[in-house]
C-alpha positions as CSV (number, residue, x, y, z in Angstrom):
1,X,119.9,48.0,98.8
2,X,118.7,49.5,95.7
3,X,117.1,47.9,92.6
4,X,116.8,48.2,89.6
5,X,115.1,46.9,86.5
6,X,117.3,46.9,82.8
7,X,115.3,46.8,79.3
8,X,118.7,44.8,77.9
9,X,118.8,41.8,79.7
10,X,114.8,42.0,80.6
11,X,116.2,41.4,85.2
12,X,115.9,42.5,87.7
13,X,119.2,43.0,89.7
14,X,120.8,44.3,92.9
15,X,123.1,47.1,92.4
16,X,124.7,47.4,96.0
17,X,126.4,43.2,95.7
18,X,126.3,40.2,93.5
19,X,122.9,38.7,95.0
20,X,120.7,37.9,92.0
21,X,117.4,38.7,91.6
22,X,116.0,37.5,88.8
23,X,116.8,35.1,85.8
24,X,120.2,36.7,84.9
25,X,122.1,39.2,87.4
26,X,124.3,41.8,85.3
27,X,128.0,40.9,84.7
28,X,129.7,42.5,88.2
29,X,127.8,43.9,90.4
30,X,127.3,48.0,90.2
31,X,129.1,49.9,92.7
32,X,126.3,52.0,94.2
33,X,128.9,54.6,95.7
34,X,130.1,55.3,92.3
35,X,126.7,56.2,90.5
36,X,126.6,53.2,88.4
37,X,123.8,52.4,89.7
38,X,121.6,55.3,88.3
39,X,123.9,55.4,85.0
40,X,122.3,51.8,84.3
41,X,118.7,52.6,85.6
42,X,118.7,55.2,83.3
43,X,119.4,53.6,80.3
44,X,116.7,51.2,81.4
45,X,114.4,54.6,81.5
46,X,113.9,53.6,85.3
47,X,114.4,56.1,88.0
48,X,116.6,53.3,90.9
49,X,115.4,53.7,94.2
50,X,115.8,52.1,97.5
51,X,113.1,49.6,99.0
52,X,112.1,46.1,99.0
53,X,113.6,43.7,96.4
54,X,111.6,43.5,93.3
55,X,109.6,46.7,94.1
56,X,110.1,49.2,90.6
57,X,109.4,52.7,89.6
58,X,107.2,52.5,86.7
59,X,106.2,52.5,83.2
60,X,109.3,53.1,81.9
61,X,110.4,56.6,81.2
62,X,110.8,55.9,77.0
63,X,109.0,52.8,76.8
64,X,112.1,50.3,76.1
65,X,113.1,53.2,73.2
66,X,117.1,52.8,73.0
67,X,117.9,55.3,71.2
68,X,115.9,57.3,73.4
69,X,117.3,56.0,76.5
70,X,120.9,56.6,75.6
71,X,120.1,60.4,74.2
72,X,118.0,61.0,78.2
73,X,121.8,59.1,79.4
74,X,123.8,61.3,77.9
75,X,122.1,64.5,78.8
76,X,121.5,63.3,82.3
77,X,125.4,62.7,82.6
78,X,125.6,66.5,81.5
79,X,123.0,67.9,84.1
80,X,125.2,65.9,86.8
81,X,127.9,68.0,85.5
82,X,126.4,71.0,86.3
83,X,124.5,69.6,89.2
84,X,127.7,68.5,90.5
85,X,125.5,65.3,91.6
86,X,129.0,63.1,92.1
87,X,129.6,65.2,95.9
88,X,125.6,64.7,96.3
89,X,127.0,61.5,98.9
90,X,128.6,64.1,100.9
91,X,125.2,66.3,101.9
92,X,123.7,65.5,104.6
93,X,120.2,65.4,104.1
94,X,117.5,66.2,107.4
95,X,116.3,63.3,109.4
96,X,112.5,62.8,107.6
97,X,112.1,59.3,108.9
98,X,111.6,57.3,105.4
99,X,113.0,57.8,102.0
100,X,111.0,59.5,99.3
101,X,110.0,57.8,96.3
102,X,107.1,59.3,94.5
103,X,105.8,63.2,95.1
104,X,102.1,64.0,94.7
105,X,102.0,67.7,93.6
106,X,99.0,69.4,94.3
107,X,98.2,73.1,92.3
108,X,95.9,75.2,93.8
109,X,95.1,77.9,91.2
110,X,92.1,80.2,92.5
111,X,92.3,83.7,91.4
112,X,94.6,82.9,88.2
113,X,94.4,85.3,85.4
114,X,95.1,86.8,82.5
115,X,97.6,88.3,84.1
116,X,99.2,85.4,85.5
117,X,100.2,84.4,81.2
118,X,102.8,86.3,81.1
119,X,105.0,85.7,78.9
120,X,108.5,85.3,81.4
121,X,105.7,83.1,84.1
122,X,105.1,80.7,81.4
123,X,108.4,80.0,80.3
124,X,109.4,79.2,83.9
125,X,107.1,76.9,84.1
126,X,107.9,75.2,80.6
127,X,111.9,75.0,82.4
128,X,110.6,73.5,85.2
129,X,108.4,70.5,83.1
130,X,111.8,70.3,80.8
131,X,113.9,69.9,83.7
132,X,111.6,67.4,85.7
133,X,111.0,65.5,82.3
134,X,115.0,64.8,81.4
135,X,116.5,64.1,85.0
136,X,113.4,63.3,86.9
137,X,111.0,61.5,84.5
138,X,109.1,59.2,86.8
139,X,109.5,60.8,90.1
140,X,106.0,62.5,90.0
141,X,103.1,60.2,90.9
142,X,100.2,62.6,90.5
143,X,99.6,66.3,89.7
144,X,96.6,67.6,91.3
145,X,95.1,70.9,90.1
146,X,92.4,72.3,92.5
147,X,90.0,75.4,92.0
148,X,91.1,75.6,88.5
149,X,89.7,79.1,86.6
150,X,88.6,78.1,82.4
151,X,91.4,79.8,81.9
152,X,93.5,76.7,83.2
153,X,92.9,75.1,80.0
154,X,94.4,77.9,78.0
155,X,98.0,77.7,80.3
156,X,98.0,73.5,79.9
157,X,98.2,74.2,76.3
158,X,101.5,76.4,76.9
159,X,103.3,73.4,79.0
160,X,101.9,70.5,77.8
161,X,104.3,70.4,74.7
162,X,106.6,69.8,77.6
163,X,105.5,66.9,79.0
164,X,105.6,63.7,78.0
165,X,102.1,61.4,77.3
166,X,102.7,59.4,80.6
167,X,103.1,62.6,82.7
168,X,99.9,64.2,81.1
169,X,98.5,61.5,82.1
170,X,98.9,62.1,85.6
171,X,97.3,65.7,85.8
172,X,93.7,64.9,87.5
173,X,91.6,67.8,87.9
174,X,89.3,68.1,90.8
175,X,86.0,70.0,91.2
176,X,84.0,71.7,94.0
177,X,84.6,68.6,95.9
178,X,88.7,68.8,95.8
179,X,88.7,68.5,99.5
180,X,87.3,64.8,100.1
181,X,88.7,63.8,96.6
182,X,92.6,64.4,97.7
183,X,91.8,62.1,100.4
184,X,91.9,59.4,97.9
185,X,95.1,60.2,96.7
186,X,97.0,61.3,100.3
187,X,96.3,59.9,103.7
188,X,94.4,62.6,106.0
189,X,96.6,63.0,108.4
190,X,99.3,63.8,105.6
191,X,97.0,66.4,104.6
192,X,96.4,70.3,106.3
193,X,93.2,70.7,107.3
194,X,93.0,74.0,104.7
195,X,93.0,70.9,102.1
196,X,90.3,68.7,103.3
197,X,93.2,66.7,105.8
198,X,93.7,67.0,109.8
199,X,97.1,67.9,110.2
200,X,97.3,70.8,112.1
201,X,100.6,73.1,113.1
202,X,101.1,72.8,116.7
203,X,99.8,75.9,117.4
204,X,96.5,74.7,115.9
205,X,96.7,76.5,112.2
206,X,95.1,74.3,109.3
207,X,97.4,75.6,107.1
208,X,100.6,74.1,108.7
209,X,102.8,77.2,107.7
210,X,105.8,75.3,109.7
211,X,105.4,72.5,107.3
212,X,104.3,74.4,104.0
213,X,105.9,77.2,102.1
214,X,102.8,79.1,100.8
215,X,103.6,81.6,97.3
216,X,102.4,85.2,97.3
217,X,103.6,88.3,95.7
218,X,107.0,88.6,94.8
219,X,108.9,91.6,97.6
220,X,109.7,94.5,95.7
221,X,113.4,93.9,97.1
222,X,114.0,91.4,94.7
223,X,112.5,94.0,91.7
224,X,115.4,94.8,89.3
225,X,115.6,98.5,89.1
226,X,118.1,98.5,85.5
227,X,116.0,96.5,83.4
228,X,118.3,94.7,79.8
229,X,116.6,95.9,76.7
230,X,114.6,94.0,75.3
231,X,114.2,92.3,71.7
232,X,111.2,90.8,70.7
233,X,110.4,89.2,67.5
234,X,109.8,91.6,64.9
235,X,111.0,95.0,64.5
236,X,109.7,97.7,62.5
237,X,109.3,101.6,61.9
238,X,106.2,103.7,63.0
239,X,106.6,106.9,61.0
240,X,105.6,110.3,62.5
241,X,101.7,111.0,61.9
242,X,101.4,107.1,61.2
243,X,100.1,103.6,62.3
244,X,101.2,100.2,62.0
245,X,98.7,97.5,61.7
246,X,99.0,93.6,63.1
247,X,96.4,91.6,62.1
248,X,95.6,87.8,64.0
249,X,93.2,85.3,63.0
250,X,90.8,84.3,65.3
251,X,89.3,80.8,64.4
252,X,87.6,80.0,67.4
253,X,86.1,81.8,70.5
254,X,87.7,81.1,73.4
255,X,91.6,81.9,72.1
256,X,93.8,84.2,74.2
257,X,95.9,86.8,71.9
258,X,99.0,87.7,73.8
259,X,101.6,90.3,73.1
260,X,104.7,92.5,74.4
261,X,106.5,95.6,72.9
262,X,109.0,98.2,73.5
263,X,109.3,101.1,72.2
264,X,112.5,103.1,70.9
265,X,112.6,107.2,70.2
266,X,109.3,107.8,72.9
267,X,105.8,106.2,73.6
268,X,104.0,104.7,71.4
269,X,100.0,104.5,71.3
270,X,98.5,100.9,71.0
271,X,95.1,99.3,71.1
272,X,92.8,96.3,69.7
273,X,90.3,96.0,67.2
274,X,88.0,93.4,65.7
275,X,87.5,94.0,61.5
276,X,84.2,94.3,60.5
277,X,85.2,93.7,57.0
278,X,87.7,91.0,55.9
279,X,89.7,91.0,53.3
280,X,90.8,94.6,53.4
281,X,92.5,97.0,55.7
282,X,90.2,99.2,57.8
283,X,91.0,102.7,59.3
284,X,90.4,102.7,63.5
285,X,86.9,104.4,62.9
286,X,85.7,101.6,60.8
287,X,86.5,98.5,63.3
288,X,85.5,97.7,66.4
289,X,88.0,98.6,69.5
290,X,88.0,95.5,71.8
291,X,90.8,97.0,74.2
292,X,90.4,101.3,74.3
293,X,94.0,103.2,72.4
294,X,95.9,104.6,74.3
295,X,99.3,106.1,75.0
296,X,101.9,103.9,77.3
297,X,105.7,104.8,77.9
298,X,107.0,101.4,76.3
299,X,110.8,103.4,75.5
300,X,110.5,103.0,79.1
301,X,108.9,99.8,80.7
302,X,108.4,96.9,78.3
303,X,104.4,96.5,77.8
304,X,102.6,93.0,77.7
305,X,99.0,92.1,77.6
306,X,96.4,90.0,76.7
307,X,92.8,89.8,75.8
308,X,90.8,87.1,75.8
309,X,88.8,86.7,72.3
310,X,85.2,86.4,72.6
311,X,84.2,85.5,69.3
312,X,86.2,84.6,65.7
313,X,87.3,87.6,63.4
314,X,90.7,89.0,62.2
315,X,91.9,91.2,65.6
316,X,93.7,94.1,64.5
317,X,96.6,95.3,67.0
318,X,97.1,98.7,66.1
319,X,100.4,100.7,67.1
320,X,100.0,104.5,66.3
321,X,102.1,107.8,66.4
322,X,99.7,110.0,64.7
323,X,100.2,112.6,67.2
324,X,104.0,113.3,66.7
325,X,104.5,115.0,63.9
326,X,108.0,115.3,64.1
327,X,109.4,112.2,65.5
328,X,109.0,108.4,64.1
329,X,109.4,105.4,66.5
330,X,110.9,101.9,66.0
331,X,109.3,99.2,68.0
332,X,109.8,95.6,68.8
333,X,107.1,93.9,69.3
334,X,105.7,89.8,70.0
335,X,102.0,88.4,69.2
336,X,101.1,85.1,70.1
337,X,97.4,82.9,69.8
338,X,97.4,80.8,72.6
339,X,94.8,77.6,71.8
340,X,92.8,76.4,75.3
341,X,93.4,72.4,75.8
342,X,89.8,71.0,74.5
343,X,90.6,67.9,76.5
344,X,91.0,69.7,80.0
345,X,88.3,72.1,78.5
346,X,85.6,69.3,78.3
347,X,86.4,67.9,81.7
348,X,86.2,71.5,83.5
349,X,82.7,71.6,81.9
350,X,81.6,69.0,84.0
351,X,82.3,70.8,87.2
């Protein structure tokens, strides 16, 4: 039987008959078969789901917000569209033994990066948050981020925007002692032994590699060979025996300075400075390089990097053609600031 709590009448009623279970059951009952049932629960910003009567998914999605409710409807009604979520009755789902109400997600980020910011990495994950936060708002119980790099507060910054307050407030962030900690949030024998549990594969492997799908590098089977040309967000002309200068503002140390650029008519040199003089523009010679010029084939690969900013100044990204006299270049080019999360910052600290 599945339940369901709605914000209108302020009840508590069964969707699958007519019983009621609270002060006032809905007009009719909702026909479970027909999706009614998770039309209505999400209006009422409630996820439905299946246990014992009276038992809810909470706090509510958008906090009794109407307007809200009825804009998450409507676009949830699209996704099922797409989803084609009215069939999802005829799937026959494996035998797991009981239903699945609330995942715990646990991110285990030793070893992430610089590299790991790039730019197409990031926006996956921002999809993913998106997605989870308009269809599945109050499926995730807890997000659990283990051996988490500083750098962790600087990629929370790029997702957060993506999240809602009540799901932010779900990340927990462990420290050296991760491994006894997630005991607190998932029973042991739940757990691998790799992550502090004692499940064990059959075999005896603490990683449990029939239960878990561990990541690792991407084969090179799946590398696209014809990469689409890229267009960034500015464009502009490098004229033979020239340079092009790209100044940032650094307020704060800490800050990561991100870019990507292509190249049209050849390569293009490129590196980093730090001006030693504000206020006015300073030849190479006179600034300090941060990241060494040099030469890269960007009319042929697309180029991204990133540097992480030591100390506040204006950072000068310098694109050069000074050694073609002959031929100019057009480039296209992105630069982004990316702020570290000084919440998540002060609570890595501590570890």
């Amino acid at each position: 039987m599945c339940y369901l709590r709605c914000p209108i009448l302020m009840t508590t009623s069964s969707c699958a008959g007519s019983e009621e279970k609270g002060p006032k059951a809905h007009q009719g009952a909702c026909p479970g078969n027909q999706g009614a049932c998770v039309q209505c629960s999400w209006v009422s910003g409630y996820l439905s789901h299946c246990g014992s009567p009276g038992q809810e998914q909470g706090p509510l999605a958008r906090s009794f917000d109407l307007q809200k409710s009825e804009d998450m409807l409507r676009k949830h009604m699209e996704f099922r569209k797409q989803q084609d979520l009215a069939n999802i009755l005829a799937w026959q789902p494996p035998e797991l033994g009981k239903k699945v109400e609330k995942i715990i997600a646990i991110f285990g980020l030793e070893g992430l990066g610089l590299r790991d910011l790039w730019k197409p990495g990031i926006e996956l994950l921002q999809e993913f948050f998106s997605a989870l936060e308009a269809n599945y708002p109050e499926i995730l119980k807890s997000l659990i981020v283990v051996r988490a790099p500083k750098l962790f507060a600087v990629a929370f910054n790029l997702v957060k925007s993506y999240m809602s307050e009540e799901t932010r407030r779900k990340v927990v962030i462990l420290g050296d002692n991760w491994k006894q900690e997630l005991t607190k949030f998932i029973s042991p024998d739940q757990l691998p032994v790799e992550f502090g549990g004692t499940m064990t594969d059959p075999d005896g492997n603490p990683k449990c590699l029939t239960k878990i799908n561990y990541g690792g590098e991407v084969p090179k089977s799946y590398y696209l060979c014809k990469q689409v040309r890229l267009q960034y967000e500015h464009t502009r002309s490098v004229g033979r025996g020239s340079s092009l200068q790209v100044e940032n503002e650094i307020l704060f140390p800490g800050c990561v300075l991100r870019w990507q650029f292509a190249s049209d008519g050849g390569d293009i040199g490129f590196g980093v400075f730090l001006k030693t003089k504000m206020g006015e523009r300073q030849r190479a010679r006179e600034m300090t390089e941060v990241l060494p010029s040099q030469r890269y084939n960007a009319h042929m690969v697309p180029e991204d990097g990133i540097l992480t900013c030591l100390q506040a100044g204006s950072y000068v990204l310098r694109f050069y053609n000074t050694y073609s006299l002959v031929h100019s270049k057009r480039i296209s080019y992105t630069v982004e600031v990316l702020l570290p999360d000084q919440t998540f910052m002060e609570k890595m600290e501590k570890f």
